[in-house]
C-alpha positions as CSV (number, residue, x, y, z in Angstrom):
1,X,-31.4,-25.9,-5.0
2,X,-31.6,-26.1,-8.6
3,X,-28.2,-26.8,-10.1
4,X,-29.6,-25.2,-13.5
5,X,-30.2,-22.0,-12.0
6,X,-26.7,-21.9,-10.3
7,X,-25.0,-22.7,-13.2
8,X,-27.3,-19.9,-15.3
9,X,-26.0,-17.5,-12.4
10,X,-22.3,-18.8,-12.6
11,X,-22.4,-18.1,-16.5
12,X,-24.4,-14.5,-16.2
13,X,-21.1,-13.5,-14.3
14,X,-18.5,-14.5,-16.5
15,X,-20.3,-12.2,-19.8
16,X,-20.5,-9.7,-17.0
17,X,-16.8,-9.8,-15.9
18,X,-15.8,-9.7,-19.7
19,X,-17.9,-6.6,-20.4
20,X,-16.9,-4.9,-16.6
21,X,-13.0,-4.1,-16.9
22,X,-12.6,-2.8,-13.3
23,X,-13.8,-6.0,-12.1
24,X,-11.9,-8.0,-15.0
25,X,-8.6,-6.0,-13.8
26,X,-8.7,-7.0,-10.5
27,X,-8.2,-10.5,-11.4
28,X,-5.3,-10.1,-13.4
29,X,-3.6,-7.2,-11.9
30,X,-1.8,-8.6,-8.5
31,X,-1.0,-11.9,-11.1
32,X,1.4,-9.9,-13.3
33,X,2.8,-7.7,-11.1
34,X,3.9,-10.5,-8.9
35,X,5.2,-12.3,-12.3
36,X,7.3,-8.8,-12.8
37,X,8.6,-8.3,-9.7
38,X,10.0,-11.5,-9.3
39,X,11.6,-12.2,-12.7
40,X,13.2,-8.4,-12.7
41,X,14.0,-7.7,-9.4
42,X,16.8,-9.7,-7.5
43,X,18.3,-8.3,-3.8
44,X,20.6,-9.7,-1.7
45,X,19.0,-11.1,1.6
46,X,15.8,-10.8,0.3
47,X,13.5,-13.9,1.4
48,X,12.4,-16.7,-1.5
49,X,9.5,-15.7,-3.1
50,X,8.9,-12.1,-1.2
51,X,7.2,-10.2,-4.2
52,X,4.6,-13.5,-4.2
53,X,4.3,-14.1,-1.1
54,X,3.0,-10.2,-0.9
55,X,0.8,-9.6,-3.9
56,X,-0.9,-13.2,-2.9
57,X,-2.0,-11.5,0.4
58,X,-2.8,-8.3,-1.5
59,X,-5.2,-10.6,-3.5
60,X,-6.6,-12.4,-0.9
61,X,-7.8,-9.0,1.1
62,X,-8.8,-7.5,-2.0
63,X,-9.9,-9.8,-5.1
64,X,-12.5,-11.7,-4.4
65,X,-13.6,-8.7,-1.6
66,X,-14.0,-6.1,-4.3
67,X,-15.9,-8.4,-6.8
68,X,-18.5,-9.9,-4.6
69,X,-19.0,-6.7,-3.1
70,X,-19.5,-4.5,-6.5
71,X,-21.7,-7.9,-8.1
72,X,-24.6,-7.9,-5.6
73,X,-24.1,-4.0,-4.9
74,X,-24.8,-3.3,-8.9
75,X,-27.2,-5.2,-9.1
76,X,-29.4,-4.6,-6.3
77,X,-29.1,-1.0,-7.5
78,X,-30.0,-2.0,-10.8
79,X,-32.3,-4.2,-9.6
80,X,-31.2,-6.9,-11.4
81,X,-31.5,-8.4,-8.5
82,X,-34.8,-8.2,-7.6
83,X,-36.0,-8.9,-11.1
84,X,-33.9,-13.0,-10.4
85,X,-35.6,-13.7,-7.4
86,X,-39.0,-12.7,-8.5
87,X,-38.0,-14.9,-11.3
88,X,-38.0,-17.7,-9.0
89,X,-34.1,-18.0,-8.5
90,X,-33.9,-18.3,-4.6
91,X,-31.2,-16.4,-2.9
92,X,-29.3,-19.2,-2.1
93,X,-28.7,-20.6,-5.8
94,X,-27.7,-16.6,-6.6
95,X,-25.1,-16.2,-3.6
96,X,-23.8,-20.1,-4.8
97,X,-23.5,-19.0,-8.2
98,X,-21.9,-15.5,-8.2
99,X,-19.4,-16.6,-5.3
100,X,-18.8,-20.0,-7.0
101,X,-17.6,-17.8,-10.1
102,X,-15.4,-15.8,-7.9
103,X,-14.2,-18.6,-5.7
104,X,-13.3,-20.4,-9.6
105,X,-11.5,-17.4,-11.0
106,X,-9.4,-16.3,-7.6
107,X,-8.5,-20.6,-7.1
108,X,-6.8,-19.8,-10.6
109,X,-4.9,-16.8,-9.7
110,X,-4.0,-18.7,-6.5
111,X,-2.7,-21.3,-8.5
112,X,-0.5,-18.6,-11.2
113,X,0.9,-17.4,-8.4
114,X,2.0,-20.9,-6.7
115,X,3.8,-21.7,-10.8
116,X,5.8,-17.9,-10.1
117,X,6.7,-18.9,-6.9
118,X,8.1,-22.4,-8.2
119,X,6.0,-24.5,-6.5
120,X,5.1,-28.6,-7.5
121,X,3.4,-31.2,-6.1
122,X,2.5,-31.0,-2.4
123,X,4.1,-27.6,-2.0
124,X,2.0,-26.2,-5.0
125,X,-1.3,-27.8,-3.6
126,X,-0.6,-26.8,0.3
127,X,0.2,-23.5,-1.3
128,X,-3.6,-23.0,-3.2
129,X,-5.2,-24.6,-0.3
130,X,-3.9,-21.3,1.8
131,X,-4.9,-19.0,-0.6
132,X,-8.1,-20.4,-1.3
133,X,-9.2,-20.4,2.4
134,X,-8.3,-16.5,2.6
135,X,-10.4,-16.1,-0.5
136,X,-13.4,-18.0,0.4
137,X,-12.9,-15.8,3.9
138,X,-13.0,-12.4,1.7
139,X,-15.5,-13.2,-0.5
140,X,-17.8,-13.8,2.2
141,X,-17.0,-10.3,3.7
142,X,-17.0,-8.8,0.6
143,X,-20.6,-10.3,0.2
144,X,-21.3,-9.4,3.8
145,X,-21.1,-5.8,2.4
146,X,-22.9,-6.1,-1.0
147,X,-25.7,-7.4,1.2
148,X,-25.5,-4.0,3.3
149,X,-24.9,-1.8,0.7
150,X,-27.7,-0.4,-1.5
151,X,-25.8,0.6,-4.5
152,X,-22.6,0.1,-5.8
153,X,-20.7,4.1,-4.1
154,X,-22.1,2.9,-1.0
155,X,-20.3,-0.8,-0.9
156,X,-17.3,0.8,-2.6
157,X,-17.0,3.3,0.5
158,X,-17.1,0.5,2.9
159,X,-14.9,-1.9,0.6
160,X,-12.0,-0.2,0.1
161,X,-11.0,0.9,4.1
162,X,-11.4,-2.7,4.3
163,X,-9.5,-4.4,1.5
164,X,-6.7,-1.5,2.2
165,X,-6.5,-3.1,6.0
166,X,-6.6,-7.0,4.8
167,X,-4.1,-6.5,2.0
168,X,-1.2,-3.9,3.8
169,X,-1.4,-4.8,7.3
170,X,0.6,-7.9,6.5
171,X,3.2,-5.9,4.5
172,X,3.3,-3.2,7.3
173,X,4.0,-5.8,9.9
174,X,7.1,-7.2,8.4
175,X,8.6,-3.5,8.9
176,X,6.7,-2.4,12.3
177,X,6.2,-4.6,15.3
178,X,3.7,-2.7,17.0
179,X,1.7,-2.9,13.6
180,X,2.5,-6.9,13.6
181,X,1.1,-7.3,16.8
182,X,-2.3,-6.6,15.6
183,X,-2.2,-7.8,12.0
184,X,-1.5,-11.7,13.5
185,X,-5.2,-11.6,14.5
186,X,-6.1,-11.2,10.8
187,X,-6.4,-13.9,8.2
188,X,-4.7,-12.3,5.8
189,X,-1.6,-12.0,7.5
190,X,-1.7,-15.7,9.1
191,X,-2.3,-16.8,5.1
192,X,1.0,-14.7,4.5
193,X,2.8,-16.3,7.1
194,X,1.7,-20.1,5.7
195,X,2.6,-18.9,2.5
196,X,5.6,-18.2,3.4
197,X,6.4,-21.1,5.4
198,X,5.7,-23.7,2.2
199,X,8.3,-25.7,1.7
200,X,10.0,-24.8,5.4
201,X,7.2,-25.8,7.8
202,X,3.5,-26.5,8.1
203,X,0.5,-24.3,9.0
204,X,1.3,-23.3,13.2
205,X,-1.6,-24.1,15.3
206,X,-2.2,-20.4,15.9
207,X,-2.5,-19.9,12.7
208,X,-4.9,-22.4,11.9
209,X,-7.3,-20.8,15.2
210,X,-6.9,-17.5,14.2
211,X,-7.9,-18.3,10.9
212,X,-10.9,-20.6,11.6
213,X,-11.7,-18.1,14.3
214,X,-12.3,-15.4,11.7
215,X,-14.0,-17.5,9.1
216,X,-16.7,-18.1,12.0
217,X,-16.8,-14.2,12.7
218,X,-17.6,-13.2,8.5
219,X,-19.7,-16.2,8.6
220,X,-21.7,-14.6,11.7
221,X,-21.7,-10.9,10.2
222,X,-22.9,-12.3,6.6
223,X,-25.9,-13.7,8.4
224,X,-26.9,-10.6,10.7
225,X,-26.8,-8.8,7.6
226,X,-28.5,-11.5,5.3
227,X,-31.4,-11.1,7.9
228,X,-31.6,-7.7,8.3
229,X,-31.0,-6.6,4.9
230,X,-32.2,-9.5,2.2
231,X,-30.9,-9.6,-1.1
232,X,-33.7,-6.9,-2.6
């Protein structure tokens, strides 16, 4: 691994972000809404931070999917891709790079929304931690399918059913039971609940499994399709 050639990656994503508004967008978008739903809205009986406890899930299960996802689609369909490894950048210092950047720029939406939510100290740094280990769970799915996917239309139509069931399952369940019972076997939902628990109680053992239990499975599919697919 050359650190050099990471850090070139890292960079080359950041001009692109900047130039690629629906990418940009995504960032910024769940951020402010959750900023302007808490600060204008107010109902009786409503739980603490609901509007940021929501659009941090929505984040999770759609953030750091969407961009890892459209970055290696658009450029193996560009073949920008092709162009970096041939260039001697191994496929490990490209993955490390491009995820790094999204893992950097979703840990600081993590942590905007922690400051709307009130959050200091121990709480603000249990709350991150939660939304960082959704994220890094994403952004290996969403690179799962930019790995699949051999142009940007065809990772889009397999990335948006997806993110749609990561980011409203959770928000379904709170109103359906039926739908609850199969969103707790989700990460996104089990981030939700630990989210929501900050300040109240710690991370349940179930949720800690369920959790681990699907960082192991998006670990599992990356590889199959790392191996059967390639980055070219």
């Amino acid at each position: 691994m050359d650190i050099r050639k990471i850090y070139a990656i890292w960079k080359k994503q950041i001009k692109d972000t900047l130039k690629n508004k629906e990418i940009l967008i995504q960032f910024v978008m769940f951020p402010v809404l959750a900023a302007i739903m808490t600060n204008s809205i107010n109902i009786d009986g409503m739980p603490k931070n609901y509007f940021v406890s929501l659009f941090a899930t929505m984040y999770i299960g759609m953030a750091p999917l969407t961009a890892m996802a459209a970055i290696i689609s658009e450029e193996k369909e560009r073949g920008t891709l092709r162009v970096l490894l041939m260039s001697n950048v191994k496929a490990g210092e490209y993955l490390i790079g491009a995820g790094g950047y999204v893992l950097m720029i979703c840990t600081f939406g993590a942590l905007f929304f922690g400051m709307i939510g009130g959050f200091r100290g121990a709480e603000l740094a249990g709350f991150v931690l939660a939304m960082c280990v959704g994220i890094l769970i994403s952004l290996l799915l969403g690179a799962a399918i930019g790995v699949k996917s051999r142009s940007q239309m065809a990772a889009t139509s397999i990335a948006v059913p997806t993110m749609m069931v990561l980011s409203f399952l959770p928000m379904l369940a709170s109103f359906n039971d039926k739908v609850a019972k199969v969103s707790k076997y989700i990460f996104s939902q089990q981030c939700n609940k630990i989210m929501e628990g900050i300040g109240v109680h710690g991370a349940g053992t179930q949720s800690i499994v369920i959790i681990g239990i699907n960082f192991l499975l998006v670990i599992v599919l990356f590889v199959f399709l790392y191996r059967k697919y390639g980055l070219e």
